[in-house]
N, C-alpha and C positions, 0 to 999 in steps of 0.2 A: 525119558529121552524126548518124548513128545511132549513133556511138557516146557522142556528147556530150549526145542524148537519156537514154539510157539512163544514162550518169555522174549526168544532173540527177535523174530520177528515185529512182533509187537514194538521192541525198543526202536527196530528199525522204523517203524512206520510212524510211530511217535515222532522220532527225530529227523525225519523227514519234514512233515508237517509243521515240525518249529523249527525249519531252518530258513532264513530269508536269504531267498539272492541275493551276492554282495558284486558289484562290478566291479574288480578288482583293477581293471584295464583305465576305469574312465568312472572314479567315485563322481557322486552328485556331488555337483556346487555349493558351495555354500552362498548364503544369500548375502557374502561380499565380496568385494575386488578381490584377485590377487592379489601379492605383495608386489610393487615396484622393484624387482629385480635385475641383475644382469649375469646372471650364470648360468642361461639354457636352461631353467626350470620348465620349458614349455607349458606359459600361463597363458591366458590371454582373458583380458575382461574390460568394460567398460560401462557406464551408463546411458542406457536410452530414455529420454526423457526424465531422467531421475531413477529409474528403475535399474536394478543391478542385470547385467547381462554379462553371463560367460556362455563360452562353447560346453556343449552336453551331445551324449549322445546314452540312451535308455540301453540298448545292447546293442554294442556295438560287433562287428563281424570281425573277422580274423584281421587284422594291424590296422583296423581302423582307427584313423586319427578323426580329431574335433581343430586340430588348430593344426594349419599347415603352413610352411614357409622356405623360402625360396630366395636365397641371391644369387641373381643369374649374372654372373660374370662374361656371358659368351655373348652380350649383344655390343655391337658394332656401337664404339664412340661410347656407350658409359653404360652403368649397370643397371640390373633391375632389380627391385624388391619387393615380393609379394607375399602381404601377410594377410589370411583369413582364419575365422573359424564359422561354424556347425554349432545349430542347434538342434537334436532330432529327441521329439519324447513323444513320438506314436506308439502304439502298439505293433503297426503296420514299419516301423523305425524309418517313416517317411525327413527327409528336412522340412524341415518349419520355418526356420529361419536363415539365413549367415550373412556374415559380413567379409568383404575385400577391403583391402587398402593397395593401391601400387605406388611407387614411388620411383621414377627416374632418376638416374646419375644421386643414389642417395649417398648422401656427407653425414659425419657426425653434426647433431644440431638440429637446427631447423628446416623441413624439405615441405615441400607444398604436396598435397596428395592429388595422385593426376586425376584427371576427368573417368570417370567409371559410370556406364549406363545402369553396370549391379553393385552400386555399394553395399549396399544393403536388399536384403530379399526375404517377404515377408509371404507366405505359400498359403497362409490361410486366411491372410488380410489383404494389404493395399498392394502385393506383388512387389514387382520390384519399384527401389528409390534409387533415383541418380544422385549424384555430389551435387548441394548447393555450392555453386562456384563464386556465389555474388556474398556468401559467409565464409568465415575461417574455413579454415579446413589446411589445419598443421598438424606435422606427424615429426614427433622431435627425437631423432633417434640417439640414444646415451652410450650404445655399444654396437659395432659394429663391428664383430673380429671375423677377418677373413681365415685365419687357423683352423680356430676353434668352430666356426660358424656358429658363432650367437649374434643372433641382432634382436636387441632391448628397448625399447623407446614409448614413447606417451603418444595419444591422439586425439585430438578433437574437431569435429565437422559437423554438416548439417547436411542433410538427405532430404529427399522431395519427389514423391510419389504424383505423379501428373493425374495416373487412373482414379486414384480417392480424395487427390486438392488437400495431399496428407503432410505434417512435415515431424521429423526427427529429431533431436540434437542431442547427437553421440558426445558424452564429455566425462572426464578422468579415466580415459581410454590408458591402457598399459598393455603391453606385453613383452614376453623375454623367452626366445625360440632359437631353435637348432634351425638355420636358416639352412640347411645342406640337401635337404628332402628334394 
């Protein structure tokens, strides 16, 4: 008996040891874009500087999301839409990074992205980046259903860091979110 104790234990402690946390809530990224979708898959991804950038988060807490969004219907004279995501890979599960985008009275197509002090925010580098307003900076949305709440669309802009004399250039920006949050 004690030895079939000791057998079970063993197994357990074995299998323990070989099991790796899997984040089931919020798997890692892969080191591509999303797909260009419009069905509420909530993606969100883009390149910074040529480098692949999605929202992550290492362990996330109880319904923590990486990519949030928002069409506020309830503002006076035309809507709003606010797409961001989270980057966090502390151990400390500190933000490291994120990005906004706001967009007034957004139409399907082409909208200009409004002025944003935190486009971009970088926590262990240059802080935050404002919108370069004197570069593109278009956010072209493909789907915009007020039903369902999906809003789908491309971005591209440039950010600019005063503290580091730093600059960005966010491009084949994509996302496709339950804008209802």
């Amino acid at each position: 008996m004690k030895k079939a104790i000791f057998t079970f234990l063993a197994f357990i402690l074995l299998l323990s040891f070989s099991c790796k946390k899997k984040n089931i809530f919020n798997p890692e990224p892969p080191d591509e874009l999303p797909p260009a979708t419009m069905t509420g898959a909530n993606t969100f991804g883009c390149l910074v500087n040529g480098e692949v950038w999605r929202p992550y988060v290492e362990d996330p807490y109880f319904l923590e999301t990486t990519i949030f969004a928002k069409h506020d219907r309830g503002w006076v004279g035309c809507d709003q839409l606010l797409v961001s995501g989270k980057l966090k890979t502390s151990s400390e599960n500190e933000v490291h990074q994120d990005m906004k985008m706001n967009i007034w009275c957004p139409i399907l197509g082409e909208n200009k992205i409004t002025y944003s002090k935190r486009s971009f925010r970088d926590f262990n580098g240059c802080g935050e980046y404002h919108l370069d307003t004197l570069s593109p900076h278009i956010l072209i949305i493909t789907k915009l259903d007020t039903i369902n709440n999906i809003a789908s669309g491309t971005f591209e802009f440039t950010v600019i860091s005063d503290e580091c004399q730093d600059t960005l250039r966010i491009t084949e920006g994509r996302f496709d979110v339950d804008s209802s949050l």
